[in-house]
C-alpha positions as CSV (number, residue, x, y, z in Angstrom):
1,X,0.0,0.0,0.0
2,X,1.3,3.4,-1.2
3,X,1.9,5.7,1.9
4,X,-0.2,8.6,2.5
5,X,1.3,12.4,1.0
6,X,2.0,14.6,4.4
7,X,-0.1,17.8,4.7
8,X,0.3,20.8,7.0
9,X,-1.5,22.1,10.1
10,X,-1.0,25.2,11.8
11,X,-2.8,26.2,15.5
12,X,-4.9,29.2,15.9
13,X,-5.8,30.8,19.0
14,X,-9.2,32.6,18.8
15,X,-10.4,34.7,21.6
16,X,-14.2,35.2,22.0
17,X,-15.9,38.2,23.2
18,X,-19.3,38.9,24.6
19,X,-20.2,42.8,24.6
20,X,-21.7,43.8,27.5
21,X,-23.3,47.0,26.2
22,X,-24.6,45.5,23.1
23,X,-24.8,41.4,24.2
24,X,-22.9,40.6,20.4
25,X,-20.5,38.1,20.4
26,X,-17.2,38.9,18.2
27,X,-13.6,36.8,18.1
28,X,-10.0,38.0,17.3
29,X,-7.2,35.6,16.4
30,X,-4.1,35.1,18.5
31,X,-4.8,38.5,20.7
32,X,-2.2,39.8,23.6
33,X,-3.2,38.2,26.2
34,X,-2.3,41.6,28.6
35,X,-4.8,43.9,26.9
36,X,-7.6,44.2,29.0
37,X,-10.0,46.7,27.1
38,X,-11.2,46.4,23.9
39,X,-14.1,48.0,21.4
40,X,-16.6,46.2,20.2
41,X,-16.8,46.0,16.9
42,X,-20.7,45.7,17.1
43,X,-21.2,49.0,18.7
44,X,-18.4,50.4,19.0
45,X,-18.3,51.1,22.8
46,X,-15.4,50.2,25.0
47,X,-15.1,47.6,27.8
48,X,-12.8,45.5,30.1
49,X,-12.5,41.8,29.6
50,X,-11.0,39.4,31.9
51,X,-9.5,36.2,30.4
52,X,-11.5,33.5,31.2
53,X,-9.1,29.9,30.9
54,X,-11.2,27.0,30.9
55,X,-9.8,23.3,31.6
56,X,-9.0,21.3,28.6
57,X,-11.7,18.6,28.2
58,X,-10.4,14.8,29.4
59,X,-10.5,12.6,26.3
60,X,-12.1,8.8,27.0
61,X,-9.6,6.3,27.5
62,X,-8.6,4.7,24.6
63,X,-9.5,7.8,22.0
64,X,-6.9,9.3,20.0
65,X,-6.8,12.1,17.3
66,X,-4.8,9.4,14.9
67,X,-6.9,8.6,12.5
């Protein structure tokens, strides 16, 4: 059997925002983590965001992301 061609990946980190003002949600890519206040791009008003880290979810034993 003829082996498979490699491809590429790549990891982005998206960063999700909920305005408080306007209640639109609205992401940016690979953000500084040390800026605090933003503008929504919704409304256009500013506000302070905290940086919320959630735990990674536990795979099931025995599951992989081989194919």
């Amino acid at each position: 059997m003829k082996s498979a061609e490699r491809g590429r990946r790549s990891l982005e980190r998206l960063y999700h925002f909920q305005c408080p003002h306007c209640a639109k949600w609205w992401s940016i890519a690979d953000a500084d983590e040390a800026q605090t206040r933003w503008f929504c791009p919704w409304c256009g008003l500013p506000s302070e965001y905290a940086l919320l880290v959630e735990a990674p979810a536990k795979r099931e034993e025995g599951q992989s992301h081989e194919p």
